[in-house]
DOMITI-294992 format. One record per residue: x, z, y of N, C-alpha, C in turn; residue in one letter. Coordinates in pm, whole numbers, plus 50000, padded with zeros to 5 digits. Each point is the difference from the previous one (the first is absolute). Example, Ala and Ser with C-alpha at 12.3 -4.5 7.8 and 13.67 -1.06 7.14 Angstrom:
residues 2
nc1	nc3	nc2	cac1	cac3	cac2	cc1	cc3	cc2	rest
51319	50780	49431	49911	50000	50119	50090	50000	50120	a
49965	49928	50105	50082	50006	50119	49923	50073	50109	s
END
This chain:
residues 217
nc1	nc3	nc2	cac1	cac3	cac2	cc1	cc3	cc2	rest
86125	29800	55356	49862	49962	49979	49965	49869	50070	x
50035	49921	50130	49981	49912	50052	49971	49889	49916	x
50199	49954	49940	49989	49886	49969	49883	49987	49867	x
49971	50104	49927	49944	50009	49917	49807	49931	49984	x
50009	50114	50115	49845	49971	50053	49961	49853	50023	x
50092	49968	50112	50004	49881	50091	50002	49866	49921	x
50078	50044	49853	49996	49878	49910	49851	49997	49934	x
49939	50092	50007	49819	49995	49965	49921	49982	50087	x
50049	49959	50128	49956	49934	50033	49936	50122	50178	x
50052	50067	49969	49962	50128	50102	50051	50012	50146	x
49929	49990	50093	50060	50001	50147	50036	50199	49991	x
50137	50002	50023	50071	50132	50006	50074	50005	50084	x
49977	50144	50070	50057	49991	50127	50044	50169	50034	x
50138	50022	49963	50060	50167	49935	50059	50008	50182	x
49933	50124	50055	50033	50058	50068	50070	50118	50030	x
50097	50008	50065	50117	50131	50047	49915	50056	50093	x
50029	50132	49932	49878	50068	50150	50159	50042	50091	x
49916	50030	50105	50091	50078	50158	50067	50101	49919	x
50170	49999	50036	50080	50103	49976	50083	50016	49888	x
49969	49893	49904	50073	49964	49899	50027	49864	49947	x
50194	49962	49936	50029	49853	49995	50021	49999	50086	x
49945	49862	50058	50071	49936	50093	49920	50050	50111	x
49866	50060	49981	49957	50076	50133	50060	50153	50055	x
50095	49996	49887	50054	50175	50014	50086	49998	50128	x
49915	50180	50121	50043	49996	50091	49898	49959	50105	x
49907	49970	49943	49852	49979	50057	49878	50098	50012	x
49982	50083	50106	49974	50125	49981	49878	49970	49912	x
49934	50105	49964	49878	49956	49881	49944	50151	49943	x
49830	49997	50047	49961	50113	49892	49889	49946	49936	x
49954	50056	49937	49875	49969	49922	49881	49883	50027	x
49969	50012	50130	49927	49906	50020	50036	49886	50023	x
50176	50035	50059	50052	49857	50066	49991	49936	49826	x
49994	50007	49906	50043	49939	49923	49809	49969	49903	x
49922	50042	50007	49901	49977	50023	49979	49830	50105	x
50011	50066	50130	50001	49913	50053	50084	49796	49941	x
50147	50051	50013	50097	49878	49898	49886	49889	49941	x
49899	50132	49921	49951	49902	49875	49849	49940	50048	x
49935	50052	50104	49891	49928	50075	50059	49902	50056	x
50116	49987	50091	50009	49906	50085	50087	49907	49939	x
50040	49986	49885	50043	49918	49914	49870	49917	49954	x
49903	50090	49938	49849	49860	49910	49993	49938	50119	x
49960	50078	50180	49967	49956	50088	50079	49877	50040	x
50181	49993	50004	50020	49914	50057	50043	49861	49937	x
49977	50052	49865	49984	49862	49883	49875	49950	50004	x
49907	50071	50048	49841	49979	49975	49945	49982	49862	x
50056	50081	49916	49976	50034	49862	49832	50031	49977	x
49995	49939	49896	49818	50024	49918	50015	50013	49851	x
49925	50098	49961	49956	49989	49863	50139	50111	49941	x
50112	50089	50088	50090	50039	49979	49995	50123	49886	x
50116	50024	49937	50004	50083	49893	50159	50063	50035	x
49980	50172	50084	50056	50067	50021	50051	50086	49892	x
50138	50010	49955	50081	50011	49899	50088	50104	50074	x
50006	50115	49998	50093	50117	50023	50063	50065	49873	x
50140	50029	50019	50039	50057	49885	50074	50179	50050	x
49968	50113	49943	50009	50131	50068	50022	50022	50090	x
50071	50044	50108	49929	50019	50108	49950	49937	50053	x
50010	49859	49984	49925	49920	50117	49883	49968	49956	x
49921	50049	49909	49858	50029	49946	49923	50076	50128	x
50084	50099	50090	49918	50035	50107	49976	49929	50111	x
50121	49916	50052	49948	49884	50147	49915	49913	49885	x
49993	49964	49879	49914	49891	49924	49896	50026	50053	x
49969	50102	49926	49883	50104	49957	49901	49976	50136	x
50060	50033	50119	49943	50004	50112	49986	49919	50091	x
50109	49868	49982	49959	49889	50056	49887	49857	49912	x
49962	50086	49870	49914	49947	49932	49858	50012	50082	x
49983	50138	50066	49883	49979	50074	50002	49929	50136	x
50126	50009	50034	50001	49936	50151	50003	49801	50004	x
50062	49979	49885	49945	49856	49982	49822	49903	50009	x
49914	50126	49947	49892	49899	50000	50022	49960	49892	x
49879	49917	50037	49964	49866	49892	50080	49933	49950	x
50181	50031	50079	50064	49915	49938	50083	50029	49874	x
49924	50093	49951	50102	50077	49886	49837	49967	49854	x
50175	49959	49898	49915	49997	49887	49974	50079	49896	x
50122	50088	50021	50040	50128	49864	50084	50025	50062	x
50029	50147	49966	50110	50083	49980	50072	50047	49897	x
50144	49947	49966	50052	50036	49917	50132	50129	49998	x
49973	50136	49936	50076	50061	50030	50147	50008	49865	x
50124	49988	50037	50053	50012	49879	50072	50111	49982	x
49951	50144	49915	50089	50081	49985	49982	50014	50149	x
49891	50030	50098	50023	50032	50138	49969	50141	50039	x
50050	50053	50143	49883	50099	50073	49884	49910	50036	x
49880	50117	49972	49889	49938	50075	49947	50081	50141	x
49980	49941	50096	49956	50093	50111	49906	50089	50010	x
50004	50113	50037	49862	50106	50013	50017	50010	50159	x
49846	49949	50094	50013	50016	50137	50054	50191	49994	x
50090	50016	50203	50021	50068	49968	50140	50090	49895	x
50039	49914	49917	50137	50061	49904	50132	49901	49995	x
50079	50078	50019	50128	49900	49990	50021	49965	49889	x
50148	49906	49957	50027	49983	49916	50072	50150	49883	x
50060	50029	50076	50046	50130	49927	49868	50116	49972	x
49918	49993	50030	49893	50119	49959	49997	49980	49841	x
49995	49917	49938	49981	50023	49892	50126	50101	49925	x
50101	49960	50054	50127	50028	49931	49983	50143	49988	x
50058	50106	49851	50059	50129	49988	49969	50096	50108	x
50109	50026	50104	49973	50036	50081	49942	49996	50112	x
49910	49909	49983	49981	49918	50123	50056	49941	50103	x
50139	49935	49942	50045	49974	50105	50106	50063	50091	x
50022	50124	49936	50110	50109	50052	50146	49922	50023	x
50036	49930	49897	50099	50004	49954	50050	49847	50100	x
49908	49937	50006	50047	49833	50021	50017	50061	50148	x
49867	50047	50062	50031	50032	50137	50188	50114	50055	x
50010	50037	49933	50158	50084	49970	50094	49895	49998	x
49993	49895	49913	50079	49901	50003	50020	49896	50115	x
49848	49932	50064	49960	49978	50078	50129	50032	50122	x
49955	50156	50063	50071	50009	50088	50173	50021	49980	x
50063	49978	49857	50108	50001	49993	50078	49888	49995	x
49863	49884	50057	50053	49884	49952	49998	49866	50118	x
49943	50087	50132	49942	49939	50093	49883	50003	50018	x
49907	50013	49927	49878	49940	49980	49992	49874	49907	x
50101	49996	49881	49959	49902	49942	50048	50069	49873	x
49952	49887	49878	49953	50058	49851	50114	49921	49939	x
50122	50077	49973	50148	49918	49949	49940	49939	49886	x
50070	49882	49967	50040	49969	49898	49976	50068	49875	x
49949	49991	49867	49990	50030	49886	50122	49985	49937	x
50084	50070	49904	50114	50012	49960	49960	49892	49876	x
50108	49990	49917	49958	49888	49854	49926	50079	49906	x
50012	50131	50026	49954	50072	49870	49869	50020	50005	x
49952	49954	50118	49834	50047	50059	49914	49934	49925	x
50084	49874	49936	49933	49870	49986	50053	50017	49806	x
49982	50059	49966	50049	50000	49850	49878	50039	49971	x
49921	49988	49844	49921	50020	49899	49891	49927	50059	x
50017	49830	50076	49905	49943	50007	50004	49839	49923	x
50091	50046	49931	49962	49867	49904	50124	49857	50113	x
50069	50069	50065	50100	49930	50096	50122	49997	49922	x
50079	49872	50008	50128	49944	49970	50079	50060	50106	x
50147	50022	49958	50078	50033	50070	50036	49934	50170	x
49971	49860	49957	49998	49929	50088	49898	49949	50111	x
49882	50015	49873	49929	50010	50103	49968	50176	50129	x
50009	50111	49922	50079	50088	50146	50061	49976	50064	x
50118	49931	49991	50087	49981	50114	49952	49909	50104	x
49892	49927	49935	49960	49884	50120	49924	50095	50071	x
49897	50080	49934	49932	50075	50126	50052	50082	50037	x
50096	50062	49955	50108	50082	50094	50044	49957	50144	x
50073	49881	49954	50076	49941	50072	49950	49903	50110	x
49855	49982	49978	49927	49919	50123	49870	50108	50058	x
49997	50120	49928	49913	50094	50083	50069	50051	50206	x
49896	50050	50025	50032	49998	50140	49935	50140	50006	x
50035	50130	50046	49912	50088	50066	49859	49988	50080	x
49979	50083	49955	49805	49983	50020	49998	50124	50123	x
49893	49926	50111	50000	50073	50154	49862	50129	49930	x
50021	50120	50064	49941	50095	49920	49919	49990	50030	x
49938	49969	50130	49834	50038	50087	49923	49955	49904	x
50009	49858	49928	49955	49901	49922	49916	50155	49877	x
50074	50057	49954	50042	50119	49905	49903	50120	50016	x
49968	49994	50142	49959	50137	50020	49933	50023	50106	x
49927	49885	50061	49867	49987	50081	49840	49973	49941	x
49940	49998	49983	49897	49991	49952	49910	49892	50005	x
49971	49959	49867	49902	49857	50024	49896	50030	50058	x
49933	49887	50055	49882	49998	50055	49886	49913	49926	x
49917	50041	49989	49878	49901	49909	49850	50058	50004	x
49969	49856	50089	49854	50043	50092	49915	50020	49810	x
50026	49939	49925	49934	49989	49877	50067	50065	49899	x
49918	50056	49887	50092	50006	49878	50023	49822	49926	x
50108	50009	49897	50048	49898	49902	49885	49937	49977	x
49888	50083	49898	49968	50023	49866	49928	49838	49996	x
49976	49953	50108	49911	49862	49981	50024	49875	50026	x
50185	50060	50001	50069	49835	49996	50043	49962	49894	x
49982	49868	49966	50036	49960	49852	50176	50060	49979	x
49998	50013	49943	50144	50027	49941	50011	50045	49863	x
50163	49983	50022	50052	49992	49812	50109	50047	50036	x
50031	50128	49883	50117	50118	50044	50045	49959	49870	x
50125	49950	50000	50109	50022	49912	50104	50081	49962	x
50005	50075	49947	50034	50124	49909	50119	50000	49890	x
50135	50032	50106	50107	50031	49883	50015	50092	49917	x
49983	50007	49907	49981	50123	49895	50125	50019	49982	x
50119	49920	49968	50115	50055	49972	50033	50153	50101	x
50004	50125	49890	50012	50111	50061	49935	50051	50088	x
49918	49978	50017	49850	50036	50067	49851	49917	50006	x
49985	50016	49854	49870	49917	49989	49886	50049	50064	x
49912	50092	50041	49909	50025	50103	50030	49964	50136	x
49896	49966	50061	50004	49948	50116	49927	50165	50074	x
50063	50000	50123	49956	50132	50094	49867	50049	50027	x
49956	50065	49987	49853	50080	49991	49919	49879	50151	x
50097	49964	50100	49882	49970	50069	49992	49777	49971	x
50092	49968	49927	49989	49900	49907	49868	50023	49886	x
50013	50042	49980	49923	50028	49883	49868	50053	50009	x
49970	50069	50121	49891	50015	50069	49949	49831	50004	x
50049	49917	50096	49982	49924	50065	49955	49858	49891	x
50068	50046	49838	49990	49868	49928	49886	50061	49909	x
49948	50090	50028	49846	50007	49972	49893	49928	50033	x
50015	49942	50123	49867	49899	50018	50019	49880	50010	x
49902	49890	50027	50019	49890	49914	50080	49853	50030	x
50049	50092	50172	50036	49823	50072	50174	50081	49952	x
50075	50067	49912	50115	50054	49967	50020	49937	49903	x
50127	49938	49973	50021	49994	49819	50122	50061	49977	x
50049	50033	49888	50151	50064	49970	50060	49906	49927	x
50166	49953	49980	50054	49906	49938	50119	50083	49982	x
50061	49992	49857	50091	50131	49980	50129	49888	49963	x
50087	50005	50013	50170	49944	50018	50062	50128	49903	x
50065	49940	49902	50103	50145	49940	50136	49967	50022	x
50043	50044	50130	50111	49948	50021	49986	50087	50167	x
50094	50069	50046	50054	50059	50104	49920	49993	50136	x
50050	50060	50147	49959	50002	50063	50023	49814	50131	x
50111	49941	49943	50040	49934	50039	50010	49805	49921	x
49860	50000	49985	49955	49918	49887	50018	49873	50044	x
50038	49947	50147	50030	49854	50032	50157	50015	49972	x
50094	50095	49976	50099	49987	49937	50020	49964	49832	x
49911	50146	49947	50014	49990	49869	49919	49945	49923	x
49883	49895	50032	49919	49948	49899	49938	49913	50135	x
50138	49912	50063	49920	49933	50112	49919	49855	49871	x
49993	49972	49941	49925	49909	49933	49888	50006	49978	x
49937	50131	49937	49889	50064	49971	49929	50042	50162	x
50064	50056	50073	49921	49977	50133	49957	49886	50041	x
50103	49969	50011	49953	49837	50072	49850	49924	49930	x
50033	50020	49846	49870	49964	49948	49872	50083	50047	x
50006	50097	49990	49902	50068	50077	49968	50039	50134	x
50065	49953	50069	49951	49972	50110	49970	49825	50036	x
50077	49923	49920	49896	49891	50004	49860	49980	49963	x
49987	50094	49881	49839	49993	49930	49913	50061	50084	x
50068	50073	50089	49915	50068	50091	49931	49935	50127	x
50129	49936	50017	49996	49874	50120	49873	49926	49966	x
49995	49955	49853	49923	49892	49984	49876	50046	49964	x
49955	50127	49947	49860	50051	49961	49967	50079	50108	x
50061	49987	50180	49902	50005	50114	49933	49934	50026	x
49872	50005	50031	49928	49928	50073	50015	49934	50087	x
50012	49871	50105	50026	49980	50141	49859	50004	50081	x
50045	50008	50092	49841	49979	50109	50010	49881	50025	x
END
């Protein structure tokens, strides 16, 4: 997405949260990674910013959208979790969560690797799996299974939820709650969960149009 953006002209600036890549090995739970993304606008001294999370990291988004201030312009979620103060990331899941936490402790405290097959019926090239195979990093669990915090609800920050329908076209009851009122919009992608892989063109366009039909202060 960078070079893409950046050729429209877009100041972009893709952050590794604590504990994964090249930060992997960096202890990290939920907030620390929350945190990552405040003290990043902070130490660029970013204005007019447009916070872009893609699934899980829709929850440090989600929540460092309020801790920015004034300096946030939209929120864009893609195919994300959204935070409920109070709920982890896994609450939504089946069991609530039974299962990852099981894994969890079989794994250190961290969330292995996705196998290739995890990543099939999303509209992904062979090749392109192997790249995210092969450059994924284990995810630190706390991140997983501590609970956001949010002095506010969402519902009155501008944002625009983008919506992979490939194989799961509804968006989650508390999405869908949330794109009921009026500072919400929905933008639907038919194409997988992993859409800066498989239709990075069509993102990029839309998140430039997005870029450009914010407002600045």
């Amino acid at each position: 997405m960078v070079p893409r953006l950046a050729a429209d002209g877009h100041g972009v600036h893709p952050l590794t949260l604590s504990g994964l890549a090249e930060k992997r090995g960096v202890p990290a739970g939920q907030q620390t990674h929350v945190q990552d993304i405040v003290d990043e606008v902070e130490r660029q001294d970013l204005r007019d910013v447009v916070l872009v999370g893609h699934s899980y990291s829709g929850i440090p988004v989600g929540q460092a959208a309020r801790r920015i201030g004034n300096r946030l312009a939209r929120v864009v979620f893609v195919d994300a979790s959204v935070p409920a103060d109070g709920e982890p990331f896994v609450a939504e899941w089946p069991d609530g969560g039974a299962a990852m936490r099981t894994s969890l402790a079989a794994n250190g405290g961290l969330w292995p690797v996705a196998a290739a097959t995890h990543y099939q019926g999303h509209g992904l090239t062979d090749e392109q799996i192997a790249r995210i195979v092969s450059n994924s990093t284990p995810h630190p669990g706390r991140t997983l299974t501590e609970p956001a915090t949010l002095e506010q609800p969402l519902d009155d920050l501008p944002v625009t939820y983008i919506k992979c329908t490939l194989g799961d076209p509804e968006p989650g009851d508390d999405v869908t709650r949330l794109l009921t009122n009026e500072h919400w919009r929905l933008i639907e992608m038919d194409t997988g969960h992993w859409p800066m892989f498989s239709r990075p063109h069509e993102l990029a366009r839309i998140l430039s149009q997005l870029l450009l039909d914010t407002p600045k202060t």
